[in-house]
N, CA and C of each residue as an Amber inpcrd file, in Angstrom:
protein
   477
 103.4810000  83.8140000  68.5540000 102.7690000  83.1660000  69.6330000
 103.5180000  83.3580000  70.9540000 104.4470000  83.3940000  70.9480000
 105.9050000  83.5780000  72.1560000 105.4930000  84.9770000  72.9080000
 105.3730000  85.9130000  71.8740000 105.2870000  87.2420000  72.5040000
 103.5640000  86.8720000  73.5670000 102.7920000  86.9010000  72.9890000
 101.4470000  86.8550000  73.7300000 101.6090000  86.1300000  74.8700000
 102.5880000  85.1590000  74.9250000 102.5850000  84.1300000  76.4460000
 103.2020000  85.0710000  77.1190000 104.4600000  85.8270000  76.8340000
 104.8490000  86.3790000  77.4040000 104.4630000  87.5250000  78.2810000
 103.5700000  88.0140000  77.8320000 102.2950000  89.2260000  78.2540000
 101.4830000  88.9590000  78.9770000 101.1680000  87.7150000  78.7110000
 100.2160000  87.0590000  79.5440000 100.4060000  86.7090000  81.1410000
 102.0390000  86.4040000  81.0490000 102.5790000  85.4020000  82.0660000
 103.0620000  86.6100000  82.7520000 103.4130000  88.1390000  82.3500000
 103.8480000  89.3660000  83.0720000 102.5960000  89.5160000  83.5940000
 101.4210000  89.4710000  83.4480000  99.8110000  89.8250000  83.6660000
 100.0240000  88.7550000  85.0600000 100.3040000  87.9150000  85.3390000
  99.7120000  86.8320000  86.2620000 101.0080000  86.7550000  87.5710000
 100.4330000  86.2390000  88.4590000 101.3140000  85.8460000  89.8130000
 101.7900000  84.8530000  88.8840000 101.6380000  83.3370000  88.0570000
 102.0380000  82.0020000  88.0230000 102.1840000  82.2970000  86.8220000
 102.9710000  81.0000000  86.0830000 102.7390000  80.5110000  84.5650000
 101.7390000  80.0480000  84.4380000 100.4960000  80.0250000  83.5680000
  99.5410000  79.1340000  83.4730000 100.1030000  77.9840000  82.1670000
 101.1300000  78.2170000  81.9280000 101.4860000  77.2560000  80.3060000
 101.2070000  77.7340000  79.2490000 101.7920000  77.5400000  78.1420000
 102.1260000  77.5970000  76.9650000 100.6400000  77.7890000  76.0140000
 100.7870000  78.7180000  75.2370000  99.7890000  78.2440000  74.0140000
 100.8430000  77.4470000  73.1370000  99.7740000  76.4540000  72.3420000
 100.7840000  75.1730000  71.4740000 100.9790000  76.3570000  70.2840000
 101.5720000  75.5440000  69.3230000 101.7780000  76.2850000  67.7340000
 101.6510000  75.2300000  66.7190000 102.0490000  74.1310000  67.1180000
 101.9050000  72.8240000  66.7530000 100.7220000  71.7720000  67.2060000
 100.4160000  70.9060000  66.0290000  99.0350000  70.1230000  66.0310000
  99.5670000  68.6710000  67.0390000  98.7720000  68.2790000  67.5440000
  98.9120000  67.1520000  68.7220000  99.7290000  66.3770000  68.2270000
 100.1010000  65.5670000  69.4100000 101.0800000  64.0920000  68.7670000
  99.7500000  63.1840000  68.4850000 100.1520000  62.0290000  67.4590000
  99.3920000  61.6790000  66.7930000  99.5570000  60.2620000  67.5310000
  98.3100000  59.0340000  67.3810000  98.6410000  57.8290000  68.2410000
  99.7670000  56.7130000  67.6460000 100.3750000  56.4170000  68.5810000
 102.0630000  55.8680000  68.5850000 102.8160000  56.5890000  68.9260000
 102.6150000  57.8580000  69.0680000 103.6300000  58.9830000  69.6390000
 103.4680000  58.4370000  71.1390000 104.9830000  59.3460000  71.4950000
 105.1980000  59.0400000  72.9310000 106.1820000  59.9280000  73.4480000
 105.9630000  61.0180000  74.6610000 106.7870000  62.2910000  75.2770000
 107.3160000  61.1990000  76.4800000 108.3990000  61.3940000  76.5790000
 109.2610000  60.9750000  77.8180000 110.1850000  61.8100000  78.3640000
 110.3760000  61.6740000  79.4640000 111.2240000  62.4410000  80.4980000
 111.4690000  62.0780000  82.4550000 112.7760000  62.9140000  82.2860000
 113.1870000  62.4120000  83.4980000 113.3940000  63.9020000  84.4200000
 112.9410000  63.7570000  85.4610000 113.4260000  64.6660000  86.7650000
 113.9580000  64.6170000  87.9680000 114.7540000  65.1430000  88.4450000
 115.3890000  64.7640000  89.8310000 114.2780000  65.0900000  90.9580000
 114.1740000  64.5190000  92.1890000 113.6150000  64.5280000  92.7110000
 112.3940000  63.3050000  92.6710000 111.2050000  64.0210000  94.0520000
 110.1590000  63.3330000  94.2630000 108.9230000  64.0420000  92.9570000
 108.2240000  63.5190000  92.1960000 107.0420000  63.9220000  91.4720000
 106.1190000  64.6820000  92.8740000 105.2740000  65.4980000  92.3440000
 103.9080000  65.9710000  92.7830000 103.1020000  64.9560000  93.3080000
 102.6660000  65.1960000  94.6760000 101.7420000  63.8560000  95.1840000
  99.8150000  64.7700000  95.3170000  98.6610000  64.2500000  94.9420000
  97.6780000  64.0490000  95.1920000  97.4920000  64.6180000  96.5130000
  96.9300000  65.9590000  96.8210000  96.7320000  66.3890000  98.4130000
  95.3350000  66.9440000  98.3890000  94.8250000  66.0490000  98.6790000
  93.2480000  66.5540000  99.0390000  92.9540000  67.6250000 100.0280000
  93.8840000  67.9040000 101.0880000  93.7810000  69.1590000 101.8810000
  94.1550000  70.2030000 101.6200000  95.0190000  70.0610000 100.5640000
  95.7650000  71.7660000 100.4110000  96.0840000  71.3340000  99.3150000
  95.5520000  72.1290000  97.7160000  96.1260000  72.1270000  95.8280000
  97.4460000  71.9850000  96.1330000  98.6720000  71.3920000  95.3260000
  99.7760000  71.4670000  95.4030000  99.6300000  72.2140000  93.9290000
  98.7790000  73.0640000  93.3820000  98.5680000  74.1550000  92.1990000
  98.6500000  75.1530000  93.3270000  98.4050000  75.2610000  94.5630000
  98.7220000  76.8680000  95.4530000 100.1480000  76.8390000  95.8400000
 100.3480000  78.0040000  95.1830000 102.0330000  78.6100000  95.3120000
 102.7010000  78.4860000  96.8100000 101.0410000  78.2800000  97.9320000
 102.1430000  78.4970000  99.2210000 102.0600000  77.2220000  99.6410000
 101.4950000  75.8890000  98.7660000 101.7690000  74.4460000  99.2270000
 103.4760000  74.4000000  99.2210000 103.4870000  73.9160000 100.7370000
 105.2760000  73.1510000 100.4250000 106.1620000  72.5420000  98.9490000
 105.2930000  71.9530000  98.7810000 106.0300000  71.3600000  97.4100000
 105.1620000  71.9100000  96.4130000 105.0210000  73.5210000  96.1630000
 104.5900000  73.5200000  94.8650000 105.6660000  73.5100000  93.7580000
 106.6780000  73.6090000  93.8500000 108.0120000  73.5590000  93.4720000
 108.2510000  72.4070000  92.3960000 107.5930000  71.1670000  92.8010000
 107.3320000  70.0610000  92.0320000 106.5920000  69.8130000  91.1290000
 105.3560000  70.4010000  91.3370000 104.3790000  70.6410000  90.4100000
 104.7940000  71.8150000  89.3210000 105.8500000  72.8810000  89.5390000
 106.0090000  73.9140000  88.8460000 107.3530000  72.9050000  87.4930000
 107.7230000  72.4420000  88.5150000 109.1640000  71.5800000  87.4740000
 108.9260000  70.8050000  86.5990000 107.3470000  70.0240000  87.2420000
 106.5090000  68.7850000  86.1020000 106.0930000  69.7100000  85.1770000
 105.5360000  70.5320000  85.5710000 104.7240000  71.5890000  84.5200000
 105.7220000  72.1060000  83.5100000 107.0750000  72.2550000  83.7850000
 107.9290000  73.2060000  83.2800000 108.8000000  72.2400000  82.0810000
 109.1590000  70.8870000  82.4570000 109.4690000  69.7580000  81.7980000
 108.7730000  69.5720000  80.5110000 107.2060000  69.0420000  81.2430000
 106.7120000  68.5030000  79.8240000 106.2470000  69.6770000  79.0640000
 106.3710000  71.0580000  79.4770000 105.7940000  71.8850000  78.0540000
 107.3610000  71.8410000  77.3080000 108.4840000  71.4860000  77.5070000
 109.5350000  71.5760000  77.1970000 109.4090000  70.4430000  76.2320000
 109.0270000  69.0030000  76.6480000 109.0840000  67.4570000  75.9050000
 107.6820000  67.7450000  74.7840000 106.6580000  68.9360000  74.8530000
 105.8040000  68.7150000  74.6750000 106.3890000  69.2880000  73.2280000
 107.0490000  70.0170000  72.8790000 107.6400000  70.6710000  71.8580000
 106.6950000  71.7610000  70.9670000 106.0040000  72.6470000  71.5980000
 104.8120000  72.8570000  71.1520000 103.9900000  72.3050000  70.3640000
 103.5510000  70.8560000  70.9250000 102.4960000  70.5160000  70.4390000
 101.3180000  71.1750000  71.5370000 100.0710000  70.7200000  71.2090000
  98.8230000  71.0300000  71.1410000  98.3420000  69.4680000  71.8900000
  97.4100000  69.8340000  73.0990000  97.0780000  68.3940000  73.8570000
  96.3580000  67.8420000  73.6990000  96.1650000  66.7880000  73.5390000
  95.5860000  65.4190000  72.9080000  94.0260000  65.6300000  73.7570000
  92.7110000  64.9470000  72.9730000  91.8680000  65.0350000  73.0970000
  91.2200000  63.1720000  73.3010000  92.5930000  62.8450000  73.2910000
  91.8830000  61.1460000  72.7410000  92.7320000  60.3850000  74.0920000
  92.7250000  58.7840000  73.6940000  93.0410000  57.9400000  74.6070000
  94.4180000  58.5490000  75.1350000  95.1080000  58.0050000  76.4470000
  96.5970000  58.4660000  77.1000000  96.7760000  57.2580000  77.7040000
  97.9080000  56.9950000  77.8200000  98.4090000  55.9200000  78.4640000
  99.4900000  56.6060000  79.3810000  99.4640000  56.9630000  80.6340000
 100.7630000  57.3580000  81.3310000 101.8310000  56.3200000  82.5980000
 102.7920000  56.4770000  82.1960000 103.6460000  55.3530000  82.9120000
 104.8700000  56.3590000  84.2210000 104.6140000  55.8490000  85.1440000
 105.3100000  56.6440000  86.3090000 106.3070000  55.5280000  86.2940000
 107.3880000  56.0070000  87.0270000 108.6590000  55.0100000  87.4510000
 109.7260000  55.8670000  88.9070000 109.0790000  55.8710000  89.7740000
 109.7010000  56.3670000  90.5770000 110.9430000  55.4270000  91.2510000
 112.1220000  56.6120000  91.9830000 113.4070000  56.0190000  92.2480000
 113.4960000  56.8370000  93.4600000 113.4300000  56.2790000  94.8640000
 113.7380000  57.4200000  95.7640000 114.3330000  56.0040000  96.9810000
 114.8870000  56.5520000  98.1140000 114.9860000  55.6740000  99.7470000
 113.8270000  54.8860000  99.8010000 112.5140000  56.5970000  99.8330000
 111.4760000  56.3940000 100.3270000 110.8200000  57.5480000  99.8490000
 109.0980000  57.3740000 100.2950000 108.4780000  58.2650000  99.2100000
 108.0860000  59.2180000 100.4650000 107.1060000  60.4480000 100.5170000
 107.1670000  61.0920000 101.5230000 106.2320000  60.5240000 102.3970000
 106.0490000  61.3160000 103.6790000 105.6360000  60.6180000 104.8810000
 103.9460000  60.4290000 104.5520000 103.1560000  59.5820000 104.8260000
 101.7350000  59.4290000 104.4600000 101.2950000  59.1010000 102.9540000
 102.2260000  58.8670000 101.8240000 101.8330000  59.1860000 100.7620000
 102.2650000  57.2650000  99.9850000 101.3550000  57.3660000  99.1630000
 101.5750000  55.9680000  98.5230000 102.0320000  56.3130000  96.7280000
 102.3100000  55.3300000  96.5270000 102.4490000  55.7410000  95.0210000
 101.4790000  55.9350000  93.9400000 100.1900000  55.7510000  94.5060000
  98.7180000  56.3640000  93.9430000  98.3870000  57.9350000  93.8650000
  99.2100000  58.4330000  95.0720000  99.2710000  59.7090000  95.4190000
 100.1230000  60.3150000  94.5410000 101.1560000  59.9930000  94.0660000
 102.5330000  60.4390000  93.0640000 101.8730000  60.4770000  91.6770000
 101.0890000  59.3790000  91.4460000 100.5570000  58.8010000  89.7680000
  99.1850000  60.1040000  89.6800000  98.4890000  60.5130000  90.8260000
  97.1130000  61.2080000  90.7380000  97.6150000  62.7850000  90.6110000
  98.9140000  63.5100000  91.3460000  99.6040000  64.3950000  91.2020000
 100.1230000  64.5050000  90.1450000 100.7110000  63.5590000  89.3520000
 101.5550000  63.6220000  88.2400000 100.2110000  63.9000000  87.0440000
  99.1360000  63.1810000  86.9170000  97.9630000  62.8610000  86.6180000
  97.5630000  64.6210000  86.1240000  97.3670000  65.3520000  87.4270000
  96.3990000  66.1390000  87.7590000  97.4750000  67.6120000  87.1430000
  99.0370000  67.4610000  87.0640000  99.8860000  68.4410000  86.3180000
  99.7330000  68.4700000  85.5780000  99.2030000  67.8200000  84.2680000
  99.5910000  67.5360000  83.2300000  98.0770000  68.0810000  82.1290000
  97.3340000  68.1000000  83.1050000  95.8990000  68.8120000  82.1560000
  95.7180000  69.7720000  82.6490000  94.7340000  70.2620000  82.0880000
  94.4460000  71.8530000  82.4020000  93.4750000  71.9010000  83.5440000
  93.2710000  73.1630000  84.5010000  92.8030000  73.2150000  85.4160000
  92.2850000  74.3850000  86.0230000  91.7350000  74.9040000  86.6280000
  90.7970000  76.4960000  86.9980000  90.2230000  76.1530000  87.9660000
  90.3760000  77.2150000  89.1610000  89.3420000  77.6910000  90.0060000
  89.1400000  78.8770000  89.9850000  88.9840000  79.7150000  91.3980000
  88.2730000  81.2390000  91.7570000  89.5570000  81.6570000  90.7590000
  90.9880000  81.8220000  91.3000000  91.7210000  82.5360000  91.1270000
  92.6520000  82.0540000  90.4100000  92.9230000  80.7890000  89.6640000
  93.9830000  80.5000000  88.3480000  92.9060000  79.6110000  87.3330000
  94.0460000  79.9390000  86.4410000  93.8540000  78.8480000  85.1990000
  95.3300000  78.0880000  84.4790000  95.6140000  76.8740000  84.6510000
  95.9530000  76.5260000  83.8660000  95.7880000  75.7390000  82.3740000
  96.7680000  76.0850000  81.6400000  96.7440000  75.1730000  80.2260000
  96.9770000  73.9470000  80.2430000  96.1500000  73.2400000  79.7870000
  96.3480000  71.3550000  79.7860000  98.2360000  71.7470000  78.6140000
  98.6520000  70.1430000  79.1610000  99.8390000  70.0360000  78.3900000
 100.0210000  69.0450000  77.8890000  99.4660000  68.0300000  78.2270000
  99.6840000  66.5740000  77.0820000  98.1530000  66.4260000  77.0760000
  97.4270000  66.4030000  77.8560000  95.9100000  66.0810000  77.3230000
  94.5950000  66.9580000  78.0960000  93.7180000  66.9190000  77.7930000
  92.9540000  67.6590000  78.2340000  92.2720000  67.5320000  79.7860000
  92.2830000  67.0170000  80.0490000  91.9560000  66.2050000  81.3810000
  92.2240000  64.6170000  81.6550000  92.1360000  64.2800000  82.9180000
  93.2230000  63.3830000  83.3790000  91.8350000  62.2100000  82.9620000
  90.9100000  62.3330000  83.1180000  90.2390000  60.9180000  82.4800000
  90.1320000  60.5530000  81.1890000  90.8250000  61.1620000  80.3890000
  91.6630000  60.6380000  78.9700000  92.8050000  59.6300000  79.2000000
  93.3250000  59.3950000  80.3780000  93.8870000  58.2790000  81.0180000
  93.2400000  56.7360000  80.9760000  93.8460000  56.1020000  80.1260000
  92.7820000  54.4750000  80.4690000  93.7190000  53.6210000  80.6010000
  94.8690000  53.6400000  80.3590000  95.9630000  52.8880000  81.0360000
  97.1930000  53.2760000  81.3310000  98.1680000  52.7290000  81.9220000
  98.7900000  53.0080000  82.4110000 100.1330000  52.3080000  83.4450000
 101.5760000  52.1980000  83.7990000 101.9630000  51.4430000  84.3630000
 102.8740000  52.4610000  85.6400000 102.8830000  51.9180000  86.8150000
 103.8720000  52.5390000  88.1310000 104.5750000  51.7710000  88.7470000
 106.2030000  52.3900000  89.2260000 106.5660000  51.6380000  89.8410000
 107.4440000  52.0670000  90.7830000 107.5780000  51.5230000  91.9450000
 108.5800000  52.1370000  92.7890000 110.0270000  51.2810000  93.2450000
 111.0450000  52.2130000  92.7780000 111.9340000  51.6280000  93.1650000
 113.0440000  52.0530000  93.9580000 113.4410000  51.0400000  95.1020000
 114.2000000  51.6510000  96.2210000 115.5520000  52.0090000  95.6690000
 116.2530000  53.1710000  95.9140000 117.0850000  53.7630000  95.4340000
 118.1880000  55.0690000  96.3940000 119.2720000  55.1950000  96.1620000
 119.8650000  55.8730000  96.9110000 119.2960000  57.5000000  96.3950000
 119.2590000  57.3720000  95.1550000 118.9660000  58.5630000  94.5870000
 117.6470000  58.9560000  94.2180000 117.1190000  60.5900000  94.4590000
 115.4470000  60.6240000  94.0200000 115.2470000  61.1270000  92.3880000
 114.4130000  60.4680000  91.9930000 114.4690000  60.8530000  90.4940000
 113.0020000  60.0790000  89.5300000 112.7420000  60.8650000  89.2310000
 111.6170000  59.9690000  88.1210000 111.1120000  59.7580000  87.2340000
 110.5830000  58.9910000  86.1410000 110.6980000  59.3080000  84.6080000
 108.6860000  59.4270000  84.2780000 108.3560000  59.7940000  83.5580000
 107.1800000  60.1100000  83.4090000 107.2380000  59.6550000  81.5780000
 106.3040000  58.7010000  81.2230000 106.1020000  58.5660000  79.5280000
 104.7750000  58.1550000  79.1440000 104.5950000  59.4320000  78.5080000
 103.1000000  60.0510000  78.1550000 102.5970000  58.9210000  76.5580000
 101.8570000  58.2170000  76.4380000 101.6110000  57.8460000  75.4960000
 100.1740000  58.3760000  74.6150000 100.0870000  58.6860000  73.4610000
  99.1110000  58.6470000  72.7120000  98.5720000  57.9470000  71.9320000
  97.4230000  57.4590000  72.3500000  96.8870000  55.6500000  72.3580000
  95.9400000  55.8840000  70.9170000  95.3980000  57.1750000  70.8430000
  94.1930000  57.4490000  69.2670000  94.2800000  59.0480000  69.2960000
  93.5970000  59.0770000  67.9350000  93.8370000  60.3040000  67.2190000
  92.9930000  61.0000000  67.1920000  91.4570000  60.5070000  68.0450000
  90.2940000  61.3210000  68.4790000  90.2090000  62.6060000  69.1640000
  90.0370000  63.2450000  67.9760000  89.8870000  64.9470000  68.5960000
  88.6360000  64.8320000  68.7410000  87.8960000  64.8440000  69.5640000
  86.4880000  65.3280000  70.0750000  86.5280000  67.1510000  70.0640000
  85.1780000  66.9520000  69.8130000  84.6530000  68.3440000  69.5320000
  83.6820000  68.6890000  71.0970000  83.9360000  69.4670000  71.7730000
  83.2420000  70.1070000  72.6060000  81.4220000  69.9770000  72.6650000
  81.3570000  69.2350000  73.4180000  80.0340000  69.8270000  73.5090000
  78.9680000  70.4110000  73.9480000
């Protein structure tokens, strides 16, 4: 399976992510992780998925993390529970912590327009989300933990 990503990912400007090899986490499972820095914020004017957004850098590191925590599993089709915990001074200029949770949100499933595709990585799309907890805390240092929960074991079938 390694070799084909690899071919794939020489084929493309970006990573689009991982094919899994492994069957989903099952509900009670739970991926956690930590990164330095600010998370990916929500930019309705410009994808922070386009390589020449300022901070696509963030979005490439979230992306790069959880296929790492994800351990080749395969992304959940059922309930998610995701919990943000941000640690920074301050968050960036204009941006609230709705903006951090909808970015973090929007890395983490799969996604396509004209010219990319990415692979979902913990679930298939972000309205598999039904709960969830955030928090911000003032801090000398930037850093933030992200913990993905799997709430049911509902694989839905396409329809």
């Amino acid at each position: 399976m390694g070799h084909r990503n690899e071919e794939m990912n020489r084929e493309l400007a970006y990573d689009p992510g991982r094919l899994p090899s492994r069957p989903a986490p099952r509900a009670g499972d739970s991926v956690e992780f930590r990164l330095p820095g600010l998370p990916p914020f929500k930019d309705e004017s410009f994808s922070i998925r386009n390589p020449k957004h300022r901070f696509h850098d963030r979005f490439v590191a979230l992306r790069t993390t959880a296929i790492g925590a994800m351990a080749g599993r395969t992304w959940s089709h059922g309930a998610i529970g995701l919990d943000l915990e941000l640690h920074a001074p301050s968050m960036d200029a204009r941006r609230a912590l709705v903006d951090y949770v909808g970015g973090v949100m929007d890395s983490l499933d799969g996604s396509h327009g004209p010219h990319f595709t990415y692979l979902p990585i913990a679930y298939n799309d972000d309205c598999q989300i039904c709960e969830g907890d955030c928090s911000f805390h003032p801090s000398k240092d930037e850093w933030y933990s992200v913990r993905i929960r799997f709430l049911t074991d509902i694989q839905q079938q396409p329809t």
